[in-house]
C-alpha positions as CSV (number, residue, x, y, z in Angstrom):
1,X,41.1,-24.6,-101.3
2,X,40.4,-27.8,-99.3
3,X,37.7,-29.9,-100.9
4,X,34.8,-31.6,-98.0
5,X,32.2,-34.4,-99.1
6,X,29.3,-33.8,-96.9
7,X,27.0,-37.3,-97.5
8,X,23.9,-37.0,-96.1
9,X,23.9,-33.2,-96.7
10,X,20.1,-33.2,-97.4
11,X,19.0,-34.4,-93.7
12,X,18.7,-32.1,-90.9
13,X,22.3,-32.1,-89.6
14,X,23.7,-31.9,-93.2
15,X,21.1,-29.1,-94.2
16,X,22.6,-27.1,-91.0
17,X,26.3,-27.9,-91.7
18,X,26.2,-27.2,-95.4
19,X,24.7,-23.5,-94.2
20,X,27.6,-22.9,-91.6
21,X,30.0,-24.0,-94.2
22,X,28.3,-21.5,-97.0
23,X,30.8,-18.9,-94.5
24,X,34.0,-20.9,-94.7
25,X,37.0,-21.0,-97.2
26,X,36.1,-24.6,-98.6
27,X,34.6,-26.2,-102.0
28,X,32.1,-28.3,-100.7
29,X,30.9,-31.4,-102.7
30,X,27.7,-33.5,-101.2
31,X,26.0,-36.7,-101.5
32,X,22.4,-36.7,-100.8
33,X,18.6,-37.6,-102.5
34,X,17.1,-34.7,-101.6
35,X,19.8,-32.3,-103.4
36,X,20.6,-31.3,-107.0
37,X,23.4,-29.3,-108.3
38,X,27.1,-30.3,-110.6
39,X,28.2,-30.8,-106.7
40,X,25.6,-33.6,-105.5
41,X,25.6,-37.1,-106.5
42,X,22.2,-38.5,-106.0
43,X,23.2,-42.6,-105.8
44,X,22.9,-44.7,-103.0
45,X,25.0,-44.9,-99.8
46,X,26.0,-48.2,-100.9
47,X,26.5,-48.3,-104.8
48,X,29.5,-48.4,-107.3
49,X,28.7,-44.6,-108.4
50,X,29.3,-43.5,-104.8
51,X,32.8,-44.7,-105.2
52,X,33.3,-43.5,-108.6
53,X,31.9,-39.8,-107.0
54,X,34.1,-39.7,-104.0
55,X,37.3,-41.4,-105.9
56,X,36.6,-38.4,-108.6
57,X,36.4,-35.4,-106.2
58,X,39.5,-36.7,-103.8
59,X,37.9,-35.1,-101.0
60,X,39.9,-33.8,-98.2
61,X,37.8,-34.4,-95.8
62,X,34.5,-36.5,-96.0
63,X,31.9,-35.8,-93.4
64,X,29.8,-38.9,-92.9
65,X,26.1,-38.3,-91.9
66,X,24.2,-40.6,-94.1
67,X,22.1,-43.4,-92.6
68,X,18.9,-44.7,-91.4
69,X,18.0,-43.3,-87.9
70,X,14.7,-44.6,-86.6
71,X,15.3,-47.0,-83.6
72,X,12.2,-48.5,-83.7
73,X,11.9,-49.1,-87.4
74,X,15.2,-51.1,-87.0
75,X,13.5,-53.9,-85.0
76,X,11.5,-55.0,-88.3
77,X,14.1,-53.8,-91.0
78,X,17.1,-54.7,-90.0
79,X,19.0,-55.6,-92.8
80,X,18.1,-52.3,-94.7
81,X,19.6,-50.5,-91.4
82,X,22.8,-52.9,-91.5
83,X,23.2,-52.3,-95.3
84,X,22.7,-48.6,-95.2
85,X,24.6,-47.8,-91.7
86,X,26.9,-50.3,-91.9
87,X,27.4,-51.5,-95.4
88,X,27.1,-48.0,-96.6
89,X,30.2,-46.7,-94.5
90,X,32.1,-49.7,-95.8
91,X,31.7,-48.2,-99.4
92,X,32.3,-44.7,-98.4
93,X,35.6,-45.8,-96.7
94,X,36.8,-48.2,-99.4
95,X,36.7,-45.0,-101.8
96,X,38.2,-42.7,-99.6
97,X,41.5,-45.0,-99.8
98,X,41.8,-44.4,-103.1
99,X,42.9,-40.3,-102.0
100,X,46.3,-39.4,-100.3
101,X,46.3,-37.4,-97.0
102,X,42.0,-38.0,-96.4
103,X,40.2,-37.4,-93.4
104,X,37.2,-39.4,-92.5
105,X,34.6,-37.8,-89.6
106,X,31.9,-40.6,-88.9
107,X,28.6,-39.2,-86.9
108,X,28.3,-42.4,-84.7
109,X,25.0,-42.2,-82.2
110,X,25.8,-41.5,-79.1
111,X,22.6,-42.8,-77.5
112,X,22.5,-46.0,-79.0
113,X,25.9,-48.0,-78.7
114,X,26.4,-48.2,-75.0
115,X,25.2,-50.5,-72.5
116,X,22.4,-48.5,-70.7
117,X,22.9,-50.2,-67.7
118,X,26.2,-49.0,-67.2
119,X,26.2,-45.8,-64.8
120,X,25.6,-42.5,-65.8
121,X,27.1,-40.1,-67.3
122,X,28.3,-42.5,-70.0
123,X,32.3,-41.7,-71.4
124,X,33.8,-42.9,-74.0
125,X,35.5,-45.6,-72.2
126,X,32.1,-47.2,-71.0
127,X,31.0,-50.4,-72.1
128,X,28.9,-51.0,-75.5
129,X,26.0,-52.8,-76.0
130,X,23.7,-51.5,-78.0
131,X,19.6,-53.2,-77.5
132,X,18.6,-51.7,-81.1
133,X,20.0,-52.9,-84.9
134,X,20.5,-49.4,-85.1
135,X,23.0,-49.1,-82.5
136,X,24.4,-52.4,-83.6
137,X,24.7,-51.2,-87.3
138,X,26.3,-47.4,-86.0
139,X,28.5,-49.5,-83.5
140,X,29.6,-51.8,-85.9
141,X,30.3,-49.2,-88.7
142,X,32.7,-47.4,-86.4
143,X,34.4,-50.6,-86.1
144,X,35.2,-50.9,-89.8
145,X,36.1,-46.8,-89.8
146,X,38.9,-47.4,-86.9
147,X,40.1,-50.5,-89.0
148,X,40.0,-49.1,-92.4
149,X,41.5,-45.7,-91.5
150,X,44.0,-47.3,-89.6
151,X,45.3,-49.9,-92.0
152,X,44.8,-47.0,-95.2
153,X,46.7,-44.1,-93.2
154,X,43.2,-42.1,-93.1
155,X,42.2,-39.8,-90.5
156,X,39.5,-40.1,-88.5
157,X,37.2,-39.0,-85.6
158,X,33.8,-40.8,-84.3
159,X,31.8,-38.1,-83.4
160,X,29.1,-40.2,-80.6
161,X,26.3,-37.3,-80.9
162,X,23.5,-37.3,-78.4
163,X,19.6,-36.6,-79.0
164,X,20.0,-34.0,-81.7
165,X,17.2,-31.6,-82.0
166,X,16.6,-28.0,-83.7
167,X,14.6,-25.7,-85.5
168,X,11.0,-27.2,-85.7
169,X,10.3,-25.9,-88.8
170,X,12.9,-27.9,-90.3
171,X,13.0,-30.6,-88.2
172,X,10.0,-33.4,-88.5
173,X,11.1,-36.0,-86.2
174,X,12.3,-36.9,-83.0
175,X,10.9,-36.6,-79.4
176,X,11.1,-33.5,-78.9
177,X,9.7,-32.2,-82.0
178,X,6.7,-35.3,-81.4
179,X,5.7,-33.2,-78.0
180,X,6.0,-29.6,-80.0
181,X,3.6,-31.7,-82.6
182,X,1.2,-32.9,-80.2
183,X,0.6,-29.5,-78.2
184,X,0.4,-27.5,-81.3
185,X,-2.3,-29.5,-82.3
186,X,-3.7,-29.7,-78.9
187,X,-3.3,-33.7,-79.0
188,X,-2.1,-36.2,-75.7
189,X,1.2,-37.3,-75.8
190,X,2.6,-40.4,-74.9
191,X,5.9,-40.4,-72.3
192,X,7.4,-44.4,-72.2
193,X,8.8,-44.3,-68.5
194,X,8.0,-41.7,-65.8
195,X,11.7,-42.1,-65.4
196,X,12.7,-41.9,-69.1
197,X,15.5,-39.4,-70.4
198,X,17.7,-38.5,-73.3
199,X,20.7,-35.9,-73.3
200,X,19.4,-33.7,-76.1
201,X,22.3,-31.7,-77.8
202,X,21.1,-28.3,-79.5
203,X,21.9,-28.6,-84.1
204,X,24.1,-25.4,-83.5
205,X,26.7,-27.2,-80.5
206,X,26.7,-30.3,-83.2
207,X,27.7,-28.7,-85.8
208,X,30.2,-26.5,-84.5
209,X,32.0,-29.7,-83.2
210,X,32.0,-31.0,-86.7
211,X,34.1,-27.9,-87.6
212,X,36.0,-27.9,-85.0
213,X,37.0,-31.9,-86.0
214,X,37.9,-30.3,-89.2
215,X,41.6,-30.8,-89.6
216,X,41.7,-31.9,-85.9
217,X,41.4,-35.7,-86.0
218,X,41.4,-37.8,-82.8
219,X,41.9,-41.3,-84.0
220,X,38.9,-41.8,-81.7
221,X,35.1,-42.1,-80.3
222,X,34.5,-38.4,-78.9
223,X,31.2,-37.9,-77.0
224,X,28.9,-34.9,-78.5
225,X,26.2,-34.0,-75.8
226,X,25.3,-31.7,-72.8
227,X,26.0,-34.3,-70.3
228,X,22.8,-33.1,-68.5
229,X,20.1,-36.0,-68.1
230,X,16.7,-34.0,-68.8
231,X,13.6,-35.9,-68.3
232,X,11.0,-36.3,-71.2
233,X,8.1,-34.9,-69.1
234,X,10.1,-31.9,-67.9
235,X,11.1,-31.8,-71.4
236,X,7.2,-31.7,-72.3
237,X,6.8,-29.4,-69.7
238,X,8.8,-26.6,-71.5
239,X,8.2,-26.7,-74.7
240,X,4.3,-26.2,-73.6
241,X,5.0,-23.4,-71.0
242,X,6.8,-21.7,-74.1
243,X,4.4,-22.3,-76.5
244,X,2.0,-20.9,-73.2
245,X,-0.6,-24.1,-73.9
246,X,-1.7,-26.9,-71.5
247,X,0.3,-29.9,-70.6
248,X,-2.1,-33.2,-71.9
249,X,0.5,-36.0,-71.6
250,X,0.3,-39.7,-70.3
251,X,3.2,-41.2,-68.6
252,X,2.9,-45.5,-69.6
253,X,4.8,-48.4,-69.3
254,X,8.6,-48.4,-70.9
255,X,8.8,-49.6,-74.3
256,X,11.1,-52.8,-74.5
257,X,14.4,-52.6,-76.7
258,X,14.7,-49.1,-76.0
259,X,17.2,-46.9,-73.7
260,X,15.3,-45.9,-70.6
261,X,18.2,-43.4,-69.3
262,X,20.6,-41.3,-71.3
263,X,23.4,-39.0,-70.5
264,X,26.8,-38.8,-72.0
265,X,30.5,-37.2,-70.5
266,X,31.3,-34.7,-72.7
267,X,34.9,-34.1,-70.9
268,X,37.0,-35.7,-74.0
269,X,35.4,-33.4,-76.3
270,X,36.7,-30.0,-74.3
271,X,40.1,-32.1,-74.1
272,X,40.8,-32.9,-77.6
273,X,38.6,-30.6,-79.9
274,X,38.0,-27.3,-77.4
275,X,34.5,-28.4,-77.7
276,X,31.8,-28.0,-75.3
277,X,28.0,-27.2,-75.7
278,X,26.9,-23.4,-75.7
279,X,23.2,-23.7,-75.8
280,X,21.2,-25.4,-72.6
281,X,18.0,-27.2,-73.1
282,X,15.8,-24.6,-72.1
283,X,17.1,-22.1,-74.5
284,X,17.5,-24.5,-77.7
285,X,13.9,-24.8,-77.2
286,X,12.9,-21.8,-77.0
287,X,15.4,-21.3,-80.2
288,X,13.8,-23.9,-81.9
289,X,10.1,-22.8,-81.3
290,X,11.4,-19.2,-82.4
291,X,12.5,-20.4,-85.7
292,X,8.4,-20.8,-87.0
């Protein structure tokens, strides 16, 4: 039986993949805080026990989803972003040379690391530039996963993910779970940009490209996303015609240091991995209102 290291199991993608893999023939080890069990190791990202954890189970494949995510928080803790995101890949992949034959999937940020002035839809061939420490500490911890895995004869895939979102039960952050918030409670909601999007990417598509990566590396960035550029106030829009309550939202100026436009190619995924998104924005909404 093939062994996977989930880290980051406890957060909202990792709580989602540990469930689809509950079905599947694999012993599944995690790393997480916010879990317990003779599986889970509950040390930092970034310390010696870590190493000694991942070096003693051998996985076959570790599934990286660790990290710090909020953009804005990144602008005044920067180094805790770089040493979790970036220093705390470093760690996880100087373990994982320690086992023969490994495979390493890395969850990179898909909205993040390229230059949002470049024209959209964004492929993996665009050019980076990421206007957030977050996107420079994802950006830069792919760097180190191409290198290491290269030099260390691991196995690897980037998986860029766009604006995950999901179950609103279970998920407490994001935009899209901020707007759900604010109607719910009948509060105005603030939209940065009349023109401001994000390619959102339903938890169930994201996770069913992890499995697919499963024993299917691609030695490469591969773009996870609908490709479809939906604006936050039509975004804001539906969730309140679903939840059949008022729109009360103000559209102000753009934040600075944050990506106005988002919408990612999704073409390599279908190429390499069979991937492509099953579930359109309107329905993952409605999905993720249903799940109350």
């Amino acid at each position: 039986m093939k062994r996977l290291l989930v880290t980051g199991a406890g957060g909202f993608i990792g709580r989602h993949l540990l469930q689809a893999l509950e079905y599947l023939d694999y012993e599944v080890f995690t790393l997480s805080s916010k879990l317990i069990g003779e599986r889970n190791c509950t040390s930092d990202i970034g310390s010696v026990q870590t190493r000694e954890f991942i070096e003693r189970v051998s996985p076959n494949t570790l599934i990286h989803l660790a990290g710090c995510m909020d953009v804005r928080q990144s602008h005044t803790q920067s180094i805790d972003f770089h040493k979790v995101n970036t220093g705390g890949t470093l760690n996880v992949l100087s373990a994982l040379k320690s086992v023969s034959n490994a495979e390493f999937i890395y969850l990179n940020s898909g909205g993040a690391i390229y230059d949002c002035n470049e024209n959209l839809p964004l492929n993996e061939k665009s050019r980076l530039g990421p206007i957030s420490p977050y996107g420079i500490s994802k950006m830069a911890a792919e760097y180190y996963t191409a290198v290491i895995c290269k030099s260390s004869g691991i196995n690897w895939t980037s998986l860029a993910v766009s604006n995950c979102y999901g179950d609103f039960a279970t998920s407490t952050s994001g935009v899209m779970w901020n707007f759900y918030d604010k109607i719910r409670n009948n509060e105005k909601a603030l939209i940065f940009g009349n023109q401001t999007s994000r390619d959102f990417i339903y938890i169930d598509d994201v996770v069913n490209a992890i499995l697919m990566t499963i024993d299917n590396p691609t030695f490469q960035r591969v773009n996870i996303s609908s490709n479809i550029e939906s604006k936050l106030s039509f975004v804001y829009s539906e969730i309140a015609t679903k939840l059949r309550m008022e729109s009360n939202f103000e559209i102000v100026n753009a934040l600075e240091n944050e990506v106005s436009r988002s919408q990612l190619d999704n073409s390599l995924a279908l190429q390499l991995l069979g991937w492509f998104p099953k579930i359109s924005v309107e329905d993952g909404i409605g999905l993720s209102i249903g799940g109350q």
